[in-house]
BAPAGU-352603 format. One record per residue (C-alpha): x, y, z. Coordinates in steps of 0.05 Angstrom, whole numbers, plus 5000, padded with zeros to 4 digits. Each point is the difference from the previous one (the first is absolute). Example, Ala and Ser with C-alpha at 12.3 -4.5 7.8 and 13.67 -1.06 7.14 Angstrom:
! BAPAGU-352603
> 5246 4910 5156
> 5027 5069 4987
//
This chain:
! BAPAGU-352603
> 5000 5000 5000
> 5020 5072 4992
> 5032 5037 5058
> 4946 5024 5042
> 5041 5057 5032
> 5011 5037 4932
> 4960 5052 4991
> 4957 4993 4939
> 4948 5042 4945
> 4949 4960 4979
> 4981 5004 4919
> 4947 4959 4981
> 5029 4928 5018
> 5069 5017 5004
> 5032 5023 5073
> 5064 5037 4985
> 5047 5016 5044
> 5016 5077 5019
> 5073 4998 5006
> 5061 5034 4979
> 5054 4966 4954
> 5050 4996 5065
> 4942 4975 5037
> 4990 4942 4948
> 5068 4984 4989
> 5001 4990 5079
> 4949 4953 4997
> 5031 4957 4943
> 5059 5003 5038
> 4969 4979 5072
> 4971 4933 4965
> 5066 4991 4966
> 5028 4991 5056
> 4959 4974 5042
> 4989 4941 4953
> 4919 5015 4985
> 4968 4978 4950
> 4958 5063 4981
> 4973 5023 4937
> 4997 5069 4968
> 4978 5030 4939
> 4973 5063 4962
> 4946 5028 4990
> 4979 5047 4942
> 4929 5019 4969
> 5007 4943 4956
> 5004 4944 5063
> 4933 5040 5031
> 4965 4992 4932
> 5026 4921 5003
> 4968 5000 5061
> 4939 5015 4995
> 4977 4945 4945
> 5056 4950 5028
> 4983 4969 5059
> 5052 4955 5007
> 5048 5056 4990
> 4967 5044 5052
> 5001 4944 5047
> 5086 4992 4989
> 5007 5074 5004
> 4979 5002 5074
> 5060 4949 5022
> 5052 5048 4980
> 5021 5071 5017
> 4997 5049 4951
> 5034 5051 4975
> 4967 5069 4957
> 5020 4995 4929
> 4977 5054 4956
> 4963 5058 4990
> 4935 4975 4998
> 5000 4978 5073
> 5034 5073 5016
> 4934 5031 4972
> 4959 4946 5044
> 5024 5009 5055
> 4995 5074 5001
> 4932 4987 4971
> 4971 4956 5060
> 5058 5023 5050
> 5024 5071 4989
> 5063 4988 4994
> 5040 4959 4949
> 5046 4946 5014
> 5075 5016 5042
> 5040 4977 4944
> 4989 4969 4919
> 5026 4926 5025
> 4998 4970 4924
> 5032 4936 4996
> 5039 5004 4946
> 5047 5061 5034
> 5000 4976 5071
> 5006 4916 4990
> 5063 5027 4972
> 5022 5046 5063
> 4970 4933 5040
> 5062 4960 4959
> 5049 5057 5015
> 4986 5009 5080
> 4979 4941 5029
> 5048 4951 5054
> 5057 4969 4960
> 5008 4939 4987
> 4935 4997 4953
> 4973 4942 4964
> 4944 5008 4956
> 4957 4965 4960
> 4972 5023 4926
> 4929 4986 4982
> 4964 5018 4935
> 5013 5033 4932
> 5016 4952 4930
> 5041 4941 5002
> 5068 5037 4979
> 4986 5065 5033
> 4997 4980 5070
> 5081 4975 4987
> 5016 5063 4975
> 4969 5039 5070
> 5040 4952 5041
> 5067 5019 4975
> 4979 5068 5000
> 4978 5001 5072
> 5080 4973 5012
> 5030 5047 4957
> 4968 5047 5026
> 4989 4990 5084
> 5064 4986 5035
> 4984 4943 5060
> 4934 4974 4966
> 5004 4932 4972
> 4947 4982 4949
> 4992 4927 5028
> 4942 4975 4954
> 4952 5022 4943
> 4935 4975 4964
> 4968 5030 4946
> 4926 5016 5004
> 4968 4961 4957
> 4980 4938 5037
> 4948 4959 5014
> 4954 5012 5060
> 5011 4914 5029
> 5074 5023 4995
> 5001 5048 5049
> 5020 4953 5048
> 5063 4976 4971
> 5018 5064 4993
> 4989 5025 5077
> 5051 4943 5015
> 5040 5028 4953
> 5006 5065 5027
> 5004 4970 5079
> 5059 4958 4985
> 5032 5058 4959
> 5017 5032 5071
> 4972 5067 4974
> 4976 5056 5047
> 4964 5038 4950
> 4957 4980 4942
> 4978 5044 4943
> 4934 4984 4965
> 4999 5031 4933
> 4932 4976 4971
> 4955 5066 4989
> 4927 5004 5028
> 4962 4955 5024
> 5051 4938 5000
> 5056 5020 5033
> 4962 5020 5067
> 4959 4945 4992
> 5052 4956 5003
> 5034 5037 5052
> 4942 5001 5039
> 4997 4915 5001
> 5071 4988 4998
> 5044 5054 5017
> 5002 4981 5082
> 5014 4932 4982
> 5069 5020 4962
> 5019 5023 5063
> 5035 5064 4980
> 4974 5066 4997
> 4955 5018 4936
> 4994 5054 4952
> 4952 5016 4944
> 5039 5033 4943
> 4957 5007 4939
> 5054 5018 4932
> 5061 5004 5045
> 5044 4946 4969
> 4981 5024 4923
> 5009 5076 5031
> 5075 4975 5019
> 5011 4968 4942
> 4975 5047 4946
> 4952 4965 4967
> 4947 5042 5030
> 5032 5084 5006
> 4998 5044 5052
> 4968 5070 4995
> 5049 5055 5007
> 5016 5030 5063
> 4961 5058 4992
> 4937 4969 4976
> 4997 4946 5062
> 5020 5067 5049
> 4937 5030 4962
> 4971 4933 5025
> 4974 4984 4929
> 5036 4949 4990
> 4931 4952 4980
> 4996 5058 4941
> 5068 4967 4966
> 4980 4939 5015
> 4930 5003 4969
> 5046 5042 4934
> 5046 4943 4996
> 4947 4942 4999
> 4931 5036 4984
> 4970 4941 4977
> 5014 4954 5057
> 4989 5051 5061
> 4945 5041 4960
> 4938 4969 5047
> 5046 5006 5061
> 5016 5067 5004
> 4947 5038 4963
> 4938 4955 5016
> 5026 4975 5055
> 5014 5068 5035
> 4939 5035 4986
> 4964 4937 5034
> 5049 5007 5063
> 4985 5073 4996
> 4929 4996 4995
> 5002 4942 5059
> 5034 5046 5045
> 4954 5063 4992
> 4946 4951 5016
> 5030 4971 5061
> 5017 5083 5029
> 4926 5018 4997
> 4975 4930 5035
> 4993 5010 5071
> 5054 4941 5024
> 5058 5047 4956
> 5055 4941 4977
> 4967 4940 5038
//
């Protein structure tokens, strides 16, 4: 279950987490060391849409802390709040800063992304992270009956940390059912391994400080993330406007 003692903003049927990214590096950290199997991931206005038509995925979203990702849960939570969140906590900046601070020696695990790709990450990771040892990897295209074999995989790798790289819903699905029985700590990382790689670019610096970064993405593959990011934020929009003039606010 998610840490009880966070303080959290509900949006919709996500609970996200109001902390600062010194705050949530801590808390990596503290089950890094500890030896806790804990999950976290992030979540955007895309993973509240999910939500609400995905059980399932609602369900594995409350076993796992998360983190704000994203302007669109920014504008919610000053919405239904008045006040947006501490600190943009996307994924695909701070997993990184997560690789670059946490206790040395670090094993980790690689979950997700195209047979081929997920390789690539690994070495990348080394090359790039001085004390963290890539000890495993598995792409992310597997089937569901061999999630087990994989699990025992990752447990007699000896990693501390596993990264899920499977996009919404799957990878916190899976996280959800399996992630405490790797026994290392757990991260959802969406297009982290193809971000570190190249096959998938970044948007420049400026753009992502203008925190429109979703606008490059949606330039780069219109067809693909068309229905995400234009349908898909006018509906998370329109849900929140709803949700600030019920009585119960962001229940």
């Amino acid at each position: 279950m998610a840490n009880a003692s966070i303080p959290v903003r509900q949006i919709g049927k996500a609970r996200i987490a109001t902390l600062r990214k010194g705050e949530a590096l801590k808390l990596v950290h503290q089950a890094l060391a500890s030896g806790d199997s804990t999950v976290f991931g992030y979540c955007n206005a895309h993973t509240v849409n999910v939500a609400r038509r995905n059980g399932e995925f609602a369900q594995a979203l409350t076993s796992m802390t998360l983190l704000p990702d994203g302007i669109g849960v920014d504008i919610a939570s000053k919405l239904l709040y008045g006040e947006a969140f501490p600190e943009n906590l996307n994924g695909t900046d701070l997993t990184p800063e997560l690789l670059a601070t946490a206790p040395r020696p670090l094993s980790v695990f690689l979950l997700g992304s195209p047979p081929g790709v997920v390789e690539i990450a690994a070495d990348r990771i080394q090359e790039r992270y001085s004390g963290v040892r890539v000890v495993g990897h598995h792409h992310g295209y597997f089937a569901d009956d061999e999630s087990p074999k994989i699990v025992q995989f990752i447990k007699n790798s000896g990693a501390h940390l596993t990264l899920v790289g499977m996009g919404h819903p799957r990878q916190e699905i899976w996280a959800a059912n399996h992630g405490l029985q790797t026994g290392t700590v757990v991260v959802t990382v969406g297009a982290l391994f193809d971000f570190i790689v190249g096959r998938v670019p970044r948007a420049p610096l400026w753009v992502r400080k203008a925190r429109s970064e979703w606008l490059f993405r949606l330039a780069m593959e219109p067809t693909r993330l068309a229905r995400r990011y234009i349908i898909g934020n006018f509906m998370f929009l329109a849900f929140v406007v709803r949700l600030r003039f019920r009585s119960d606010g962001g229940a």
